[in-house]
N, C-alpha and C positions, 0 to 999 in steps of 0.2 A: 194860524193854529199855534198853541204856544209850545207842542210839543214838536214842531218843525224849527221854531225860532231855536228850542233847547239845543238840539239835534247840531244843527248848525252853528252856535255858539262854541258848542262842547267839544265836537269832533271835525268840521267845515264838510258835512256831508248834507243832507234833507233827510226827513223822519223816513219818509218813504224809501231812500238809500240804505239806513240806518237800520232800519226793521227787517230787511234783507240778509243782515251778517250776524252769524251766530253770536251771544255771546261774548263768548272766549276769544274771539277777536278783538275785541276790543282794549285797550291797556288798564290797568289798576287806575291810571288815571285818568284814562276818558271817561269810564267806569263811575267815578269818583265825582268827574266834571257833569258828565250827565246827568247824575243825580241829584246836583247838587244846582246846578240850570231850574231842573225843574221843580224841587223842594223853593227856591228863590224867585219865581215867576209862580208859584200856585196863589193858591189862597188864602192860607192857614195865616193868622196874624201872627203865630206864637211857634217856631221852632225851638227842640231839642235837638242839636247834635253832638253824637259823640265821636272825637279825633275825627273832626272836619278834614281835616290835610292830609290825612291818612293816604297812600297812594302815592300822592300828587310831587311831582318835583320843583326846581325851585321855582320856573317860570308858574308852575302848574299853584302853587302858595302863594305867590305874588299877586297871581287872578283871584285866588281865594280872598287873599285878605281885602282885595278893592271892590270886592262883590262883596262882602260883611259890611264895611264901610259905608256902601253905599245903597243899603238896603233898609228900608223903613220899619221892617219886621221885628219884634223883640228875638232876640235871641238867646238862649240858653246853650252853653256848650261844656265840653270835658277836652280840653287837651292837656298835654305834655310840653308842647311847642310853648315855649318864652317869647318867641319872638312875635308869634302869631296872637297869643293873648297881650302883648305890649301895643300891635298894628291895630286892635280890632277893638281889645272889652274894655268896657266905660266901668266895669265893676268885676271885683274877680270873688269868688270864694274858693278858699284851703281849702280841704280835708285833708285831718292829718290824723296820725295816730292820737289818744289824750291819754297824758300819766294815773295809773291807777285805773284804767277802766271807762270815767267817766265819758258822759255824753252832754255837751253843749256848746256855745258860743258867747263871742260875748262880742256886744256893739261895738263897733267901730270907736266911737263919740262918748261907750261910759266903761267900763267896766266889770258892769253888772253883765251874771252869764244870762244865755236867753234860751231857755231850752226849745229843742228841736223834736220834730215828731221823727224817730228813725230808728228801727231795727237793731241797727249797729251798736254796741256797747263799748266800743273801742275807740266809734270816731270824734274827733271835733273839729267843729266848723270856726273858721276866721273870716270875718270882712273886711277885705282889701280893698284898692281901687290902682285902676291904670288911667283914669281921668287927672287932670291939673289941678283937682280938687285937693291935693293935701295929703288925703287918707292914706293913711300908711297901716302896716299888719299891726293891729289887737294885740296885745301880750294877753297872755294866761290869767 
């Protein structure tokens, strides 16, 4: 059962131990690890998360980042952590504030901006990379 393997991964208990204690028992980041057990053993080919590490301490980010690493899934995420988008993304995008209002980005590779379908009027986007690829942040 994969929600026993999670269980066990996350906290070193069984589902059926597991399902026994409230909640609130559990820490911010087993909380964290269990969810994230079993977001990583589901189905779904394509995760969003946002502030993946949230919770979690250092050993508790250490296991993070070698579960990103070593997961076949595309991932899409939102953190803050530097160090955790240096261990893990092959590709980063900014958002940042843009001068005057606008909204866009611009490739990597030209200069030309690229517009974005987004709400925001404020934001723009950059393509970075944390790959050995080269890519370095876009200028304006």
């Amino acid at each position: 059962m994969v929600w026993d393997e999670c269980a066990m991964r996350a906290t070193g208990e069984t589902y059926y131990e597991l399902a026994e204690r409230p909640l609130h028992t559990l820490s911010g980041g087993e909380q964290k690890k269990l969810s994230m057990e079993a977001l990583l053993r589901g189905e779904a080919d394509v995760l969003l998360l946002d502030e993946p590490d949230n919770f979690l301490d250092i050993p508790g980010k250490r296991w993070l980042e070698g579960e990103l690493r070593r997961t076949n899934k595309t991932l899409l995420f939102v953190s803050h952590d530097r160090e955790l988008l240096a261990a893990t993304a092959s590709r980063i995008v900014t958002v940042e504030a843009a001068a005057r209002g606008r909204t866009g980005a611009r490739s990597p590779r030209t200069t030309a901006p690229v517009r974005l379908a987004t709400s925001a009027s404020n934001v723009t986007w950059r393509c970075t990379s944390a790959s050995a690829s080269g890519w370095r942040r876009s200028s304006r």
